[in-house]
DSSP file (Angstrom, degrees, kcal/mol; ACC not computed):
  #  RESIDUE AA STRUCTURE BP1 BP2  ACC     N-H-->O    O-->H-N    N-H-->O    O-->H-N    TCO  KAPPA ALPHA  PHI   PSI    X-CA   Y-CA   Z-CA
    1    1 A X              0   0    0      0, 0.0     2,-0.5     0, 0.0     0, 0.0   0.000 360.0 360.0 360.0 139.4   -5.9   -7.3   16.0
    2    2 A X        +     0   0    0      2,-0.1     0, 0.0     1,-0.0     0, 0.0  -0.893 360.0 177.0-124.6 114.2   -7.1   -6.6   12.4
    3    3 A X    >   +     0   0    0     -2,-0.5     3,-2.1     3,-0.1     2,-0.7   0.063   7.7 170.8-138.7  44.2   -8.6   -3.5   11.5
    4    4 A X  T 3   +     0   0    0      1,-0.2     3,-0.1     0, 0.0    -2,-0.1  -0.509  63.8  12.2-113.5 162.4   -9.5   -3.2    8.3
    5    5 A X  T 3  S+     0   0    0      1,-0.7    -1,-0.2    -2,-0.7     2,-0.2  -0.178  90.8 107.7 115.6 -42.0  -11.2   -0.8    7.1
    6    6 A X  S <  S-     0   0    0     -3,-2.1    -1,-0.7     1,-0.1    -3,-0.1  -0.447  76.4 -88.4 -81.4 163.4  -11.2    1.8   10.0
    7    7 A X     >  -     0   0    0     -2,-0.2     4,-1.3    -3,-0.1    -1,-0.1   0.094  24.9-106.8 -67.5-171.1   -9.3    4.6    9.4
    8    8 A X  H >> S+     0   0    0      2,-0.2     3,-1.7     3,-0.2     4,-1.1   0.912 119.6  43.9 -99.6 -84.4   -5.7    5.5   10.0
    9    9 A X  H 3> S+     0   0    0      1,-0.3     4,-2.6     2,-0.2     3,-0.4   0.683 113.1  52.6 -39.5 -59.7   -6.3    7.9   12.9
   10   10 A X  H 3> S+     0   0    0      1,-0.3     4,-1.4     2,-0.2     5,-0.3   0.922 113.3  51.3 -34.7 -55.9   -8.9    5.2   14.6
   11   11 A X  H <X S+     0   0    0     -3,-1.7     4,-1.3    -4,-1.3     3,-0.4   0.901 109.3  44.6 -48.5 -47.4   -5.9    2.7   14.1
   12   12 A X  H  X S+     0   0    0     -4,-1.1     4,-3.3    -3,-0.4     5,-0.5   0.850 113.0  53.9 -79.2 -31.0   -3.4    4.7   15.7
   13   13 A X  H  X S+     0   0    0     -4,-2.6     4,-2.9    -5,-0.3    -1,-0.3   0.896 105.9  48.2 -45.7 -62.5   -5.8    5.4   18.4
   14   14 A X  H  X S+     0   0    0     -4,-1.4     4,-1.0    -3,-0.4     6,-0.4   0.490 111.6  57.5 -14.2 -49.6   -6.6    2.0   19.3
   15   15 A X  H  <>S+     0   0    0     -4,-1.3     5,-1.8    -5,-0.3    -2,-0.2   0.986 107.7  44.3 -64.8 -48.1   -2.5    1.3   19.2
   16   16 A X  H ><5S+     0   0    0     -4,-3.3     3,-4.5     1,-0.2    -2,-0.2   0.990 118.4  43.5 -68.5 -55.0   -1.7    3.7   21.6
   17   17 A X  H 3<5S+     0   0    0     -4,-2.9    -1,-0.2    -5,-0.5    -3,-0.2   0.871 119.1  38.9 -33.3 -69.0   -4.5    2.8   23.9
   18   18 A X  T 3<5S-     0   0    0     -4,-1.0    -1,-0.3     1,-0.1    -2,-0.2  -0.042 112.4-123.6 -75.6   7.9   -4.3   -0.7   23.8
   19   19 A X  T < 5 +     0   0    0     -3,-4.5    -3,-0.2     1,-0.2     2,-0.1   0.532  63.1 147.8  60.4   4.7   -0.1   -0.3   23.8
   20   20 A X      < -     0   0    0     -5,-1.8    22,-0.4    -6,-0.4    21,-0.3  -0.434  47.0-126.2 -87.4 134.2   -0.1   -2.1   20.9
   21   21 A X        -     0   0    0     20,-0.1    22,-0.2    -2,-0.1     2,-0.2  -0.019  21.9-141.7 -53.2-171.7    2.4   -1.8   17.6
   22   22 A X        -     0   0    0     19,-0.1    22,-3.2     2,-0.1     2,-1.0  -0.806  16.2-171.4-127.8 125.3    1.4   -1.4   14.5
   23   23 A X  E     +a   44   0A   0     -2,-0.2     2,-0.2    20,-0.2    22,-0.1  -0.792  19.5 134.4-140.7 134.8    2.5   -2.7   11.5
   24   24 A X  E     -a   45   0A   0     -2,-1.0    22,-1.4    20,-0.6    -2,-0.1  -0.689  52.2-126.3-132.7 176.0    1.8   -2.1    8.7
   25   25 A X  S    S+     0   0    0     -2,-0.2     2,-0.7    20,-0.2    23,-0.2  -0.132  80.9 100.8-103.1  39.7    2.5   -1.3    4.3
   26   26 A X    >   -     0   0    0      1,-0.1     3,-0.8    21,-0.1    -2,-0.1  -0.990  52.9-175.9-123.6 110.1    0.5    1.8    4.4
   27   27 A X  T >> S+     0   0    0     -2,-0.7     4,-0.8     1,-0.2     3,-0.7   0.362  74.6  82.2 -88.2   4.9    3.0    4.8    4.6
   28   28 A X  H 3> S+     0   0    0      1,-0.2     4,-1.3     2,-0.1    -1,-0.2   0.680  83.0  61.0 -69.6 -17.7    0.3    7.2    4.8
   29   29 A X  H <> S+     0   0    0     -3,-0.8     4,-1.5     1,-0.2    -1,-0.2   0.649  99.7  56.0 -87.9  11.8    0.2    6.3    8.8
   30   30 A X  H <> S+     0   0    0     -3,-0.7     4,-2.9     2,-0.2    -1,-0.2   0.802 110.8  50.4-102.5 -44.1    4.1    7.7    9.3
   31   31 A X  H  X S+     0   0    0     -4,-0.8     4,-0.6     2,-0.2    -2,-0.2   0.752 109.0  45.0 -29.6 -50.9    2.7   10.8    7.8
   32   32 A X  H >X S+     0   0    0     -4,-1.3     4,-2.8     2,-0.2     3,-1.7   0.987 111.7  54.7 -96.1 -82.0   -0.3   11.1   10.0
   33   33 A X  H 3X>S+     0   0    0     -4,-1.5     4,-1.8     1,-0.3     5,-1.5   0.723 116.1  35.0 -15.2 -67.3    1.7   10.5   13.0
   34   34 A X  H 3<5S+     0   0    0     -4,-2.9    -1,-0.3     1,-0.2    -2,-0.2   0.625 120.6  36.1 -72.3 -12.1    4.1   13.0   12.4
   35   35 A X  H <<5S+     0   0    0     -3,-1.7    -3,-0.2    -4,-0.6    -2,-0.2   0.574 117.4  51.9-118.5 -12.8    2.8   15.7   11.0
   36   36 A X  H  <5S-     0   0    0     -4,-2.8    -3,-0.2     2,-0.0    -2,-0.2   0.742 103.6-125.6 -96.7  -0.4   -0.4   15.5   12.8
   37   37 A X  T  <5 +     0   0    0     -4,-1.8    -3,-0.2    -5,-0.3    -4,-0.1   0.640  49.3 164.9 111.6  35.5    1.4   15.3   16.2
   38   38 A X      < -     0   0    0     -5,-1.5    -1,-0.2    -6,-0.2     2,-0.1  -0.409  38.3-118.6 -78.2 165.2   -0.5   11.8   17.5
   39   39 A X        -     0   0    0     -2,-0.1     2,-0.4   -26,-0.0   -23,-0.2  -0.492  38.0-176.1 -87.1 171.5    0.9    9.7   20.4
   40   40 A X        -     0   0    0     -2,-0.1     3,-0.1     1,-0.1   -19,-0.1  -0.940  37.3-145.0-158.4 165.2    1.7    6.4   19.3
   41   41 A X  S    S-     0   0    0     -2,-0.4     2,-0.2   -21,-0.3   -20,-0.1   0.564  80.3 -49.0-125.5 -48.8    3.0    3.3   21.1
   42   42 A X        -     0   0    0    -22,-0.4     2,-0.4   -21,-0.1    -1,-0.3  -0.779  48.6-149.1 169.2 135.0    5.6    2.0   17.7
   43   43 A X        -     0   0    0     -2,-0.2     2,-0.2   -22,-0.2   -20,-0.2  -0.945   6.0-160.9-128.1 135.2    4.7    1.6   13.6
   44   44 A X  E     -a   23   0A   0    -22,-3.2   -20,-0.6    -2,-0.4     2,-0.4  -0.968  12.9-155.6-110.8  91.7    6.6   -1.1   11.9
   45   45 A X  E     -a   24   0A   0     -2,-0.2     2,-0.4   -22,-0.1   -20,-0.2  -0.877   5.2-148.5-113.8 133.0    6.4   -0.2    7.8
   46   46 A X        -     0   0    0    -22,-1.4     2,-0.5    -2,-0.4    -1,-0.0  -0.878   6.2-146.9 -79.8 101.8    6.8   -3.0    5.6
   47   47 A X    >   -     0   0    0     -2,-0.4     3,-0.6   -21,-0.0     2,-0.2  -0.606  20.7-142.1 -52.1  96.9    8.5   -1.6    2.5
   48   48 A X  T 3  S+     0   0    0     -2,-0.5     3,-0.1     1,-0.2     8,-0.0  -0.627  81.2  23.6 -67.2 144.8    6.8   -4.2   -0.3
   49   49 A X  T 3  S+     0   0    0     -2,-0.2    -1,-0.2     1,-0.1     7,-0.1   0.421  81.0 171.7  82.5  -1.0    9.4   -5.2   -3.2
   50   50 A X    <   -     0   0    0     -3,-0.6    -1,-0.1     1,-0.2    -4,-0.0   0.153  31.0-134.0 -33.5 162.2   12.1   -4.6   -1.2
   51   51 A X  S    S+     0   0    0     -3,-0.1     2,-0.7     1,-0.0    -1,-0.2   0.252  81.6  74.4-111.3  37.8   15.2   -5.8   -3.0
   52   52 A X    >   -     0   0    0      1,-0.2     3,-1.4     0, 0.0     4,-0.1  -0.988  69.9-149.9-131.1 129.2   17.2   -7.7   -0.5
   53   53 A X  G >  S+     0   0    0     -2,-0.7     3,-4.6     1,-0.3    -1,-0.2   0.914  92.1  78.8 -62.9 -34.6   15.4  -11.2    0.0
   54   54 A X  G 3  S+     0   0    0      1,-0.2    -1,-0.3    -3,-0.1    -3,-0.0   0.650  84.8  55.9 -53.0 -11.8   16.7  -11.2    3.2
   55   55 A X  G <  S+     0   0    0     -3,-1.4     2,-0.3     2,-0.0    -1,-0.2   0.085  88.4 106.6-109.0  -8.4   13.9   -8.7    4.3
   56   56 A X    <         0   0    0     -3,-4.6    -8,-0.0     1,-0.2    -3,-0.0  -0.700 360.0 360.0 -83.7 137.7   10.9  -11.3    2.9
   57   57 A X              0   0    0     -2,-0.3    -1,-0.2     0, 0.0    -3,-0.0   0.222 360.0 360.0-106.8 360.0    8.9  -13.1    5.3
């Protein structure tokens, strides 16, 4: 499901409900999770530039 545009709390909202991961390159939402104390079903952050190829899709 593709949601952008809504916000990062709406997203996370939306995961949990709906059981759903999220993944994403936006490190603000690891933030938001933790330090504003949401439930969460699973965030997957994709690191861009990584340096080990092995880690490109």
């Amino acid at each position: 499901m593709r949601k952008a545009g809504c916000n990062d709390t709406e997203i996370i909202r939306l995961g949990n409900q709906t059981e759903r991961v999220i993944l994403t390159e936006d490190r603000d939402f690891c933030q938001i999770i933790f330090t504003q104390n949401h439930e969460f079903t699973g965030v997957i952050y994709l690191r861009p530039g990584s340096f080990f190829s092995a880690f490109h899709f």
